[in-house]
C-alpha positions as CSV (number, residue, x, y, z in Angstrom):
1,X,49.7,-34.8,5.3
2,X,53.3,-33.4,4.7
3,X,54.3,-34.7,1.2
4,X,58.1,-36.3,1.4
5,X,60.1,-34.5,-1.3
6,X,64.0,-35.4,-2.3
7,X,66.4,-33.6,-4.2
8,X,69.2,-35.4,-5.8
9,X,71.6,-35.1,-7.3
10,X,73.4,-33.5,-4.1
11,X,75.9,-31.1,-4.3
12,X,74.5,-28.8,-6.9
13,X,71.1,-26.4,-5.8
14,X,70.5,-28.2,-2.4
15,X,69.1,-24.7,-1.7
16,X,66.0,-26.3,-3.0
17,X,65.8,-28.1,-0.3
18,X,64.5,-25.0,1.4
19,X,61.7,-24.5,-1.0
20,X,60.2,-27.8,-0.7
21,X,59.9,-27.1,3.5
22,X,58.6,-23.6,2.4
23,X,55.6,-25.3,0.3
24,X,54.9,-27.7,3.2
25,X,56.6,-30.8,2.1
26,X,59.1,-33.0,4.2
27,X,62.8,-33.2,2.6
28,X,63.7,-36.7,3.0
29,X,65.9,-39.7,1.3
30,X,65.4,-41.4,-2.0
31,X,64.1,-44.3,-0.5
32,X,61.2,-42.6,0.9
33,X,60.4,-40.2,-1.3
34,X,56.9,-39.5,-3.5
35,X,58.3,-37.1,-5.3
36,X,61.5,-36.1,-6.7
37,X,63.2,-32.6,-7.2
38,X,65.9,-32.7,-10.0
39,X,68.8,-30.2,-9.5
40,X,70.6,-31.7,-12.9
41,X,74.2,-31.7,-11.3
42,X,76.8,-30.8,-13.3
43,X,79.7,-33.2,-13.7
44,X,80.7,-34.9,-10.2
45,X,84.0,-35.6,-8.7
46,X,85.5,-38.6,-7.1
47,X,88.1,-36.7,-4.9
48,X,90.9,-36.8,-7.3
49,X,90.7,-33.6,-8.8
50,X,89.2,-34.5,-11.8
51,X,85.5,-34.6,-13.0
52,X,83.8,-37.2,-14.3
53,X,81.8,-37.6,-17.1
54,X,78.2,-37.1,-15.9
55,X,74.7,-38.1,-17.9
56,X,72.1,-36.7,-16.3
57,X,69.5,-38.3,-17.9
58,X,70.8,-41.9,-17.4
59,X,71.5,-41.2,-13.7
60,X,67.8,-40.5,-13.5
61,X,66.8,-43.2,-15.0
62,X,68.8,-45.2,-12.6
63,X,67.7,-43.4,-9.6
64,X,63.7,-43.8,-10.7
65,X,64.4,-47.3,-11.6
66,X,66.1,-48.1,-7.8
67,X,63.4,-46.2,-6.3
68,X,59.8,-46.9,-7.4
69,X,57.8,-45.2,-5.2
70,X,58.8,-41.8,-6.7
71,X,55.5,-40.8,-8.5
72,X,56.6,-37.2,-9.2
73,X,59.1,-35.4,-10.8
74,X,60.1,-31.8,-10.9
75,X,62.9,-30.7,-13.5
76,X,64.6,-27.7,-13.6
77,X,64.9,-25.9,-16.8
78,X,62.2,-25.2,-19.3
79,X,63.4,-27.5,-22.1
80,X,63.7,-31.1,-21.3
81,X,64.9,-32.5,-24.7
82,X,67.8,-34.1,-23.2
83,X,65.1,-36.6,-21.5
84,X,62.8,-36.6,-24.2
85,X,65.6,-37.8,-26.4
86,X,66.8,-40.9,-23.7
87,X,63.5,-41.8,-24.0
88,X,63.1,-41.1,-19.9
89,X,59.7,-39.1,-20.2
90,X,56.5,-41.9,-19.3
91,X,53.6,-41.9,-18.4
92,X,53.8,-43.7,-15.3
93,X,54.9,-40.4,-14.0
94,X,53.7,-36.9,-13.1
95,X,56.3,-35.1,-14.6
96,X,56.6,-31.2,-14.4
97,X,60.0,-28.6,-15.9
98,X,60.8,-24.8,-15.4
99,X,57.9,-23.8,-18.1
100,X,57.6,-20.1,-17.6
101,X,59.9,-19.9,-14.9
102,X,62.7,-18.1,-16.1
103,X,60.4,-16.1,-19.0
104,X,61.0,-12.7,-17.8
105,X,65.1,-12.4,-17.5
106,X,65.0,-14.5,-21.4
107,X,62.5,-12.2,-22.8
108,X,64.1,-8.6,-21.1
109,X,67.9,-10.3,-23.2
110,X,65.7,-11.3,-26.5
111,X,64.3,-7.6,-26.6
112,X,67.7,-6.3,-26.1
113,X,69.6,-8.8,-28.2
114,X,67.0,-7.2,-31.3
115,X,67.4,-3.8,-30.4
116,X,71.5,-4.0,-30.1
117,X,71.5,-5.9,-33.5
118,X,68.7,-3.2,-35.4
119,X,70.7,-0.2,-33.6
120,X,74.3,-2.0,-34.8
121,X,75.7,-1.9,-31.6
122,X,78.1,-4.2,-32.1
123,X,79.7,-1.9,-34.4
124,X,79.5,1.3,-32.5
125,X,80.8,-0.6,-29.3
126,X,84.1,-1.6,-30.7
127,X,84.5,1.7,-32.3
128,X,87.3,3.8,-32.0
129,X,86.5,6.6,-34.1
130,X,83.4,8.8,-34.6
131,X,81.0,6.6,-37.4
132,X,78.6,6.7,-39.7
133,X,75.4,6.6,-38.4
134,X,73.2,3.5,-39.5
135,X,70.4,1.6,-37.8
136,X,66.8,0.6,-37.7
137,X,64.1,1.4,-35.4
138,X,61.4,-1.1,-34.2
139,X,59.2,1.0,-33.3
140,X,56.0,0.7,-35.7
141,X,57.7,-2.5,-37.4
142,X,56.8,-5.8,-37.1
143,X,57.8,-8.9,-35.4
144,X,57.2,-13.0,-35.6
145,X,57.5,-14.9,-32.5
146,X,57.9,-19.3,-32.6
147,X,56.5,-20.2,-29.7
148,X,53.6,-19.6,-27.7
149,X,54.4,-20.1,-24.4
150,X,55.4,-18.0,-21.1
151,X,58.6,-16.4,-22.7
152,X,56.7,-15.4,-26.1
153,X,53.8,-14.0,-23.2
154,X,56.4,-11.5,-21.7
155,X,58.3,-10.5,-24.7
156,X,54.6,-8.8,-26.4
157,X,54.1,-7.2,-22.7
158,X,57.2,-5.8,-23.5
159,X,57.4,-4.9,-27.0
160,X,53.7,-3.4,-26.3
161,X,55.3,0.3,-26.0
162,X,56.6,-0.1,-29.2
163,X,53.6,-0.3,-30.6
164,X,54.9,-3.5,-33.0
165,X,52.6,-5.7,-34.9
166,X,53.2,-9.1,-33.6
167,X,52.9,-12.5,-35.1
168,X,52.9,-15.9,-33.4
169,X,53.9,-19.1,-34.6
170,X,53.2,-21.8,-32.7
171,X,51.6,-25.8,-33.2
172,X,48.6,-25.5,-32.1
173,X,47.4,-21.8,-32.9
174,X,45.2,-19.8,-30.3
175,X,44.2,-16.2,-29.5
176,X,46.8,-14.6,-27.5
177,X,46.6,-10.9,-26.1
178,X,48.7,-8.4,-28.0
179,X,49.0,-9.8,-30.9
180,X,48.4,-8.9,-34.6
181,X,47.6,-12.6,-35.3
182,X,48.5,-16.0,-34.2
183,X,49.3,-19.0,-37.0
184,X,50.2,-22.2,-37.6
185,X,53.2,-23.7,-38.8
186,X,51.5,-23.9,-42.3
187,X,51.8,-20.1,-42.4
188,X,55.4,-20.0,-41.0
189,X,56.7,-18.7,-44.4
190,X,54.0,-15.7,-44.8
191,X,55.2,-14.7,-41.2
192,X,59.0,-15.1,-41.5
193,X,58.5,-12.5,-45.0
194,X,57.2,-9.6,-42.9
195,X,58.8,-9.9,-40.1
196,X,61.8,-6.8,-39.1
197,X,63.0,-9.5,-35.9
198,X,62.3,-13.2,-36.1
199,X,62.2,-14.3,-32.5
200,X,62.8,-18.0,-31.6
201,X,61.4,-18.9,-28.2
202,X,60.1,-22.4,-28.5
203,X,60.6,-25.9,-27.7
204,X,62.9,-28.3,-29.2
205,X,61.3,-31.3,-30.7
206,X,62.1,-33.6,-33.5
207,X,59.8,-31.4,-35.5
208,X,61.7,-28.1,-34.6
209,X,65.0,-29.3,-35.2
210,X,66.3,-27.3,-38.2
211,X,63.7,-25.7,-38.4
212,X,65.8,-22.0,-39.7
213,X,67.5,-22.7,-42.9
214,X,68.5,-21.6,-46.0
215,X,64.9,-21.4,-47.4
216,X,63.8,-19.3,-44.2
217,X,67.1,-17.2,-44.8
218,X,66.2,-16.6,-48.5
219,X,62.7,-15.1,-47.3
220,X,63.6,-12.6,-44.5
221,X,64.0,-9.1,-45.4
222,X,67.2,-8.3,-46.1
223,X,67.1,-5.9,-43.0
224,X,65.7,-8.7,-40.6
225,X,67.3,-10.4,-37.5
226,X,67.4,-13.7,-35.9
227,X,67.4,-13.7,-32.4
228,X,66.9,-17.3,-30.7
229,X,66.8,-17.6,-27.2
230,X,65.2,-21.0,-27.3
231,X,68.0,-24.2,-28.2
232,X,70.6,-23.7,-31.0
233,X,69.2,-26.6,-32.9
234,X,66.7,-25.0,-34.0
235,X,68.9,-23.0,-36.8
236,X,71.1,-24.9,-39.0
237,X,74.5,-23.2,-38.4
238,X,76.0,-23.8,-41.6
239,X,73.0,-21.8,-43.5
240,X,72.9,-19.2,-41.2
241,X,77.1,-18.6,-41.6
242,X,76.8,-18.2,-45.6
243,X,73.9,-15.6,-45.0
244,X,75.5,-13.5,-42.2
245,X,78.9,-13.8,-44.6
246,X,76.3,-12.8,-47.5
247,X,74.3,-10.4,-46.0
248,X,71.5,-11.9,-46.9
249,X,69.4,-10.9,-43.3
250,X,70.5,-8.1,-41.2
251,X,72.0,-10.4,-38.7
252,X,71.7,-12.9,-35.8
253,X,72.0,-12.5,-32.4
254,X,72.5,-15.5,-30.4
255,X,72.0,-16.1,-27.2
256,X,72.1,-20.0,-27.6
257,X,74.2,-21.6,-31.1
258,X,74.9,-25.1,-32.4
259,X,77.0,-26.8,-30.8
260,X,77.1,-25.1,-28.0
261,X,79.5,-24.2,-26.8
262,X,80.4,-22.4,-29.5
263,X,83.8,-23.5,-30.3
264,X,86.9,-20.6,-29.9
265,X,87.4,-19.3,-33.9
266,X,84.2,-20.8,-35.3
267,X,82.8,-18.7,-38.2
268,X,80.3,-16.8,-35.9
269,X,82.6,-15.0,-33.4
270,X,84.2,-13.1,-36.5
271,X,81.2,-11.9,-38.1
272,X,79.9,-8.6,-38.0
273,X,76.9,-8.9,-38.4
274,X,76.8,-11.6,-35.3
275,X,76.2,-10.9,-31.7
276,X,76.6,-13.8,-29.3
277,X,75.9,-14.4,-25.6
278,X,76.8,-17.3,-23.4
279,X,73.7,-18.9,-23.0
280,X,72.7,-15.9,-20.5
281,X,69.0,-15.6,-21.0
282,X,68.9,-17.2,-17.3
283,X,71.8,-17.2,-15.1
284,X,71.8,-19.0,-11.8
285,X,71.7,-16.2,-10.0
286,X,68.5,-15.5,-11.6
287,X,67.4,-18.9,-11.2
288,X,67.5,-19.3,-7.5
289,X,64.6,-17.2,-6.4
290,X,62.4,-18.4,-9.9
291,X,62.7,-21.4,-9.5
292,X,62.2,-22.0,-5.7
293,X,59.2,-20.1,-6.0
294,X,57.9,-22.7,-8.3
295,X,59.1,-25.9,-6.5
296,X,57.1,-23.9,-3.3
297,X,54.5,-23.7,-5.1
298,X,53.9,-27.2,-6.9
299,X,54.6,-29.0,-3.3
300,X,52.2,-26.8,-1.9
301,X,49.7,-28.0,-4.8
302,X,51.0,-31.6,-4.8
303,X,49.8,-32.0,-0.6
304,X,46.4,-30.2,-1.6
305,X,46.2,-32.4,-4.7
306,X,45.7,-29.3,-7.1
307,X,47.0,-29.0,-10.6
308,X,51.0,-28.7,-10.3
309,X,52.3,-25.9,-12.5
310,X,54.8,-26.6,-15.5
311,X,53.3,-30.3,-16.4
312,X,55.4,-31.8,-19.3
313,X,53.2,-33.8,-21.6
314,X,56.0,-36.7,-22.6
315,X,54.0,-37.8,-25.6
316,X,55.0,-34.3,-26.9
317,X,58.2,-34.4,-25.5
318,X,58.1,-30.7,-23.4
C-alpha cells in the first residue's frame, strides 16, 4: 500500500514533492497524511511585501498538534537543535533529519578550509606584492575530529592520501576505519594537544555548547587551526577573538560563527588569521539532489516497513 506523504510548509522545496512519488508514496494534504516531510520554510509573506516573522518549530508543533494522525516526520538538515530546544522532539513520533546527507560537500569545504588556513592563503590572496613564503603542510601531521558521524566518515576518506594520523572524539567511542584512535570526551584534552587541525563536525547539544574555549585555546599548538563546520555554538567567540588577536593557535576557519550571522565589522572579519564562509558547507543547490535521494529512499522503506535512514533519537536531542 502507497504510503500518503505531505510536505508543508509550501512554498519553499515543493520539489520534494517529487521524491516522495519517486519512493512510492502518495503526496497528499495534511489531513490525511501518515507522514510528514518538513521543508523548514523560510520566513513567509502575507502579500504586502513584507516578511513575517516565521518559527519553524512552533509552526510544527501546531501543524502535528491539528493533525494527529501524522506518525512520521522527515526533517531536513542534519542538526535539529532548533527542535530539540522547543522541546518538539517525542516519542510518540518516528522522527528522522538529513544525518549524513549533505557529509560529502561539508567535508570536501572542511579539508579545504584547513589547507587554505595551514597554506596562509588568506594572505597570499589579498596580496599585491611578491611575499614571503610561509606555510605548513599536513601531510604526515596529525588531526582531531569531534564527531563521529557521516561528515567525520568522509573527511578521513579524504585526508587518507595524506597519510595523517587521525583522532576522533566522539560520546560514545567506537572503532572507526582510518583512524589512529578513537576517544571519549574524557580524553578530549590529550587529543586537542597533538592535533596540527582541530576539526569540529558534531552535533549541538547542551553538552556541546561551549564546548572550544579558552582552556582548549591554551592547549593547541601554537601552529594549530580551528575549522568547525558543525554550529557556531560550539566555540565561545569571545575566547576564540583574544587568541586569534594573540596568536595563540594558528587560526580559525569558519564556515559557521556565533551568532550567525556574523554581524558586518565584528572582530572576526578583520583578523588575519580568520577565514570565514557563509555557512556554505551545503548550499541548496547541493541539497536538492542529497536530499531527495534520502526522502526517496526513507518512503520507499517506510511502505516496506524497513529501518528509515537518519532516525533522530529525541532523548539525545539529534
Amino acid at each position: 500500500m502507497r504510503p500518503k506523504i505531505a510536505v508543508a510548509p509550501s512554498g519553499r522545496r515543493d520539489w520534494l514533492g517529487e521524491a516522495i512519488l519517486a519512493g512510492g508514496g502518495d503526496l497528499t494534504a495534511l489531513g490525511d497524511a501518515e507522514g510528514l516531510v518538513w521543508t523548514d520554510a523560510a520566513p513567509t509573506n502575507d502579500g504586502d511585501g513584507a516578511p513575517d516573522s516565521f518559527d519553524g518549530p512552533a509552526h510544527l508543533r501546531k501543524v502535528l498538534a491539528a493533525n494527529p494522525n501524522i506518525r512520521w516526520v522527515q526533517l531536513p538538515w542534519a542538526g535539529v537543535e532548533p527542535f530539540a530546544r522547543a522541546g518538539i522532539l517525542d516519542h510518540e513520533h518516528l522522527w528522522t533529519c538529513g544525518k549524513g546527507v549533505y557529509a560529502k560537500p561539508v567535508a570536501e569545504l572542511s579539508l579545504a578550509l584547513a589547507l587554505a588556513g595551514l597554506r596562509d592563503l588568506k594572505r597570499f590572496a589579498g596580496a599585491r606584492t611578491w611575499e614571503e613564503e610561509s606555510g605548513i603542510s599536513l601531510i604526515g601531521g596529525r588531526v582531531t575530529i569531534f564527531g563521529g558521524g557521516g561528515v567525520a566518515g568522509e573527511l578521513i576518506r579524504l585526508l587518507a592520501p595524506l597519510d595523517v594520523a587521525v583522532t576522533v572524539v566522539r560520546r560514545r567511542p567506537a572503532p572507526m576505519e582510518g583512524t589512529a584512535s578513537v576517544v571519549g570526551f574524557d580524553q578530549r584534552f590529550e587529543a586537542i594537544k597533538s592535533a596540527d587541525v582541530i576539526f569540529l563536525a558534531l552535533a549541538l547539544t547542551p553538552d556541546t555548547e561551549g564546548l572550544i574555549g579558552e582552556v582548549e585555546f591554551e592547549l593547541m599548538a601554537p601552529h594549530a587551526w580551528l575549522v568547525n563546520v558543525a554550529r557556531g555554538e560550539h566555540v565561545l567567540t569571545e575566547d576564540l577573538v583574544i587568541a586569534l588577536r594573540e596568536n595563540a593557535i594558528g587560526g580559525a576557519a569558519l564556515d559557521v560563527t556565533d551568532p550567525e550571522p556574523l554581524p558586518d565589522g565584528h572582530p572576526l572579519w578583520s583578523l588575519p588569521n580568520c577565514i570565514i564562509t557563509p555557512h556554505v558547507g551545503n548550499t541548496e543547490e547541493m541539497a536538492r539532489p542529497l536530499l531527495s535521494e534520502r526522502v526517496t529512499e526513507n518512503v520507499r522503506r517506510y511502505a516496506a516497513g524497513e529501518p528509515l535512514i537518519g532516525l533522530v533519537d529525541a532523548s539525545l536531542g539529534y
